[in-house]
N, C-alpha and C positions, 0 to 999 in steps of 0.2 A: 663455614667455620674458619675460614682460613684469617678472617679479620678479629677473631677471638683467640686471646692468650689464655683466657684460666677455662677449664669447663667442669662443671661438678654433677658429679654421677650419682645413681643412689645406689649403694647396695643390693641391696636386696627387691627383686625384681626386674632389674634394669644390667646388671651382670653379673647375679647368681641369683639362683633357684635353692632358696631355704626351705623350701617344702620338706625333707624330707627329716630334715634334721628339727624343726619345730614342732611337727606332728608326733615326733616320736617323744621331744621330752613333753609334750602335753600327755599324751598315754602314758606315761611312765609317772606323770604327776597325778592325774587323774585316779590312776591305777593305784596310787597311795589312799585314796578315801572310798576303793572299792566302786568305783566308775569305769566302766568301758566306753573312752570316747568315740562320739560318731565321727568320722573321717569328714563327714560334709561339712558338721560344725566344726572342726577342728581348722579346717583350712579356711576357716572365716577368723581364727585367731590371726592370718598371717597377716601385719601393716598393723592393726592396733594396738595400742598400748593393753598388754598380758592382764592387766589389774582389770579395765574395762571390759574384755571380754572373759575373763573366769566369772564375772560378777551377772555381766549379762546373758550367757549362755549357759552357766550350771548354777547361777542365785547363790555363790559364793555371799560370806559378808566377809569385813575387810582380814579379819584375822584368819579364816580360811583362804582366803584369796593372796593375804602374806603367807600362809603356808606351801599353797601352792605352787608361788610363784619358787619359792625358797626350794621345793622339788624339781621343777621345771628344770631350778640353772643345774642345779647338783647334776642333773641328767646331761643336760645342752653342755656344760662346763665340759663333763667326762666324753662325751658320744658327739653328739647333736649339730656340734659347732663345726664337725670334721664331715657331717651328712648336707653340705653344701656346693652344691653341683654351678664351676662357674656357667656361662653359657660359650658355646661354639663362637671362635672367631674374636672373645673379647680380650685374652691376654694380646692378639696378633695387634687387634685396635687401640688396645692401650699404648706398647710399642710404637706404634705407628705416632700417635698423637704427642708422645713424649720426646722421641725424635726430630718432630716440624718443631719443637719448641715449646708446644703448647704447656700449662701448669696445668693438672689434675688433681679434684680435689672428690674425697665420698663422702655423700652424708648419708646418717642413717640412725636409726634411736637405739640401737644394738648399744652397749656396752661397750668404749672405744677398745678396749684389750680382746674384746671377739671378735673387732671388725678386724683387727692389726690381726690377730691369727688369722682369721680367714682368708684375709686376702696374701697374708705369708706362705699360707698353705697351699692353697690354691691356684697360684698366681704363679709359683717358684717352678711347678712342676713343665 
């Protein structure tokens, strides 16, 4: 790395663990049409786009699946977004990286105002 200036991270997966916080607004969206989600399927929501997997995994059609999604954020918005665990050692390596000089950049399909709190959140502590 040392001959690289920019280096770009993803989110989710890579230096935090949204598990805990997707699972629960799926259950609490879920739980709006009288659905107890299974935990196995639920954690197969995490990386795809929400619209694809409500459609594939509960045979949502699109106006269920915009309801859904529309419970999900209400949840993820209040709760969900704040149940994001960074991982061990990546604030100290971000540091690290931004210090040699390096430019750091995240990508990620989140919503850019969830990713900016998350990693406000997260990051600052």
């Amino acid at each position: 790395m040392k001959n690289r200036k920019y280096i770009l991270f993803d989110l989710d997966g890579t230096l935090s663990d949204p598990g805990e916080g997707i699972i629960n607004s799926l259950k609490y969206a879920l739980k709006q049409f009288g659905i107890n989600g299974d935990p196995q399927i639920l954690r197969k929501f995490i990386g795809p786009p929400l619209a694809d997997s409500f459609q594939e995994h509960y045979d949502f059609d699109e106006e269920k699946t915009a309801e859904a999604i529309r419970f999900y954020r209400e949840y993820f918005h209040e709760y969900g977004l704040f149940q994001n665990v960074i991982y061990p050692g990546i604030p100290e390596l971000l540091q690290d990286l931004t210090n040699s000089g390096k430019t750091l950049a995240i990508a990620t399909t989140k919503p850019t105002v969830y990713a900016q709190q998350i990693l406000e959140c997260r990051l600052s502590h």
